[in-house]
N, C-alpha and C positions, 0 to 999 in steps of 0.2 A: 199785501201780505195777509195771508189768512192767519187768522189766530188758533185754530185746530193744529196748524202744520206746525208751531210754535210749541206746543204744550207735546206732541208727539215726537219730536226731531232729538233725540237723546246721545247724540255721538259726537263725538271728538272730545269735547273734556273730560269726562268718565275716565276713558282710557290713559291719560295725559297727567292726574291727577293718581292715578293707581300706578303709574310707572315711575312715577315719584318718588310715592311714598316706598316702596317696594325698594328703590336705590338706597334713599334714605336710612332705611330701616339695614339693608345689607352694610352699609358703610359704617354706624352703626356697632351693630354685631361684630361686624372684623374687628375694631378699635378694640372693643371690649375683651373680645377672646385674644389678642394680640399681647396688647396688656399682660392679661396675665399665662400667657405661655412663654412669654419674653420674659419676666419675673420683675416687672417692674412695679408690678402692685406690693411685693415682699417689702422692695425697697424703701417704701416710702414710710413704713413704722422704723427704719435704720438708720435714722441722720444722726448725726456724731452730735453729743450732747456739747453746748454752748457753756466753757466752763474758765474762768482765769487763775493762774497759780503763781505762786511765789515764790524763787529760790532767795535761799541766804548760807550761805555758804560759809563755814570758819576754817579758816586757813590750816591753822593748827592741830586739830584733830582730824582734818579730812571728810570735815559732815557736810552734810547737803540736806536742811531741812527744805519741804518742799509743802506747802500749805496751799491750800482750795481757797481764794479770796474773795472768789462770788461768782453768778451762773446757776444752772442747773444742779439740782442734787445727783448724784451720778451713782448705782451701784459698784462696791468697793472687789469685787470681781470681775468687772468689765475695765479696771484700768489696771496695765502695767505700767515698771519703770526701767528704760533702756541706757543703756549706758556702762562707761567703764564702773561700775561699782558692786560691791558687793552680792547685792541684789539683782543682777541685770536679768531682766526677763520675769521676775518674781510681778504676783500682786498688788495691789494697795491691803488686798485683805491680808495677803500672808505675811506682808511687812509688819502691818499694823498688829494685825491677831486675834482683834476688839471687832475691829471697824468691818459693815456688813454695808453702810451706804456713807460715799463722800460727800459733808454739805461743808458749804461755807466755817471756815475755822479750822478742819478739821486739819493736821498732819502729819507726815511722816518725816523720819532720818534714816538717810542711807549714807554708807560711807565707800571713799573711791577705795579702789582695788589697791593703788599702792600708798603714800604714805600724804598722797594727796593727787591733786589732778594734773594734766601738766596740759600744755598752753594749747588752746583749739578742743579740748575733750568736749563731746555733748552729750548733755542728759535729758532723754526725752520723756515724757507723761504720754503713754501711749492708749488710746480706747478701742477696745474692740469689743462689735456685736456679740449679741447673744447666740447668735447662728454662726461668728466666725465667720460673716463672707464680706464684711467691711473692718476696714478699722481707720482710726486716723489720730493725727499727733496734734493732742489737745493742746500742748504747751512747750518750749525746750529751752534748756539753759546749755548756754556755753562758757568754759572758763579761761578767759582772758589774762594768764599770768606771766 
């Protein structure tokens, strides 16, 4: 073997190493643009805040306090409350009037529609995004009477 022909023979990995990196690099690029023309990059600042709540419920006047027991602090216009009551579809803010963020402690009273609940009604803690294109049910009480 001459050693000239060694030091001058430059083919076959070159090319093999460039058609690599070139897949690579396409494969890549798709993921990324993919991403986000699929909207899945949006998505990932939207996961439904990690939050526990508390109903108590009094027979007799038909209230339904519903108190934020721990979890995440939550802004007080990203959650509604669904259900037969009063308020159905309202906010945490427009219930409360005060309140601009839900932490721990905080709560409300909403009262059922008729002179109480009646057996199987559900009241849900509903969160939805800032964008409106998620939402999810933080928490739900049912009344068993």
């Amino acid at each position: 073997m001459q050693l000239t022909t060694l030091f001058n023979d430059d083919s076959a990995v070159s090319p093999v190493i460039g058609v690599i990196l070139m897949v690579a690099i396409t494969v890549i690029l798709a993921a990324v643009i993919g991403t986000f023309v699929l909207g899945l990059g949006d998505q990932v600042s939207e996961t439904s805040p990690q939050a526990s709540f508390d109903f108590d419920y009094t027979n007799t006047s038909g209230d339904l306090t519903i108190t934020h027991e721990s979890g995440t602090s939550i802004d007080a216009d990203s959650v509604s409350i669904s259900g037969p009551v009063g308020d159905d579809g309202d906010t945490w803010a427009d219930i409360d009037g005060s309140a601009t963020e839900i932490t721990a402690g905080s709560s409300i009273t909403v009262t059922a529609n008729g002179s109480s609940f009646d057996s199987g009604e559900t009241v849900r803690v509903i969160w939805t995004s800032d964008s409106g294109s998620s939402s999810s049910t933080l928490q739900s009480w049912t009344y068993n009477g």
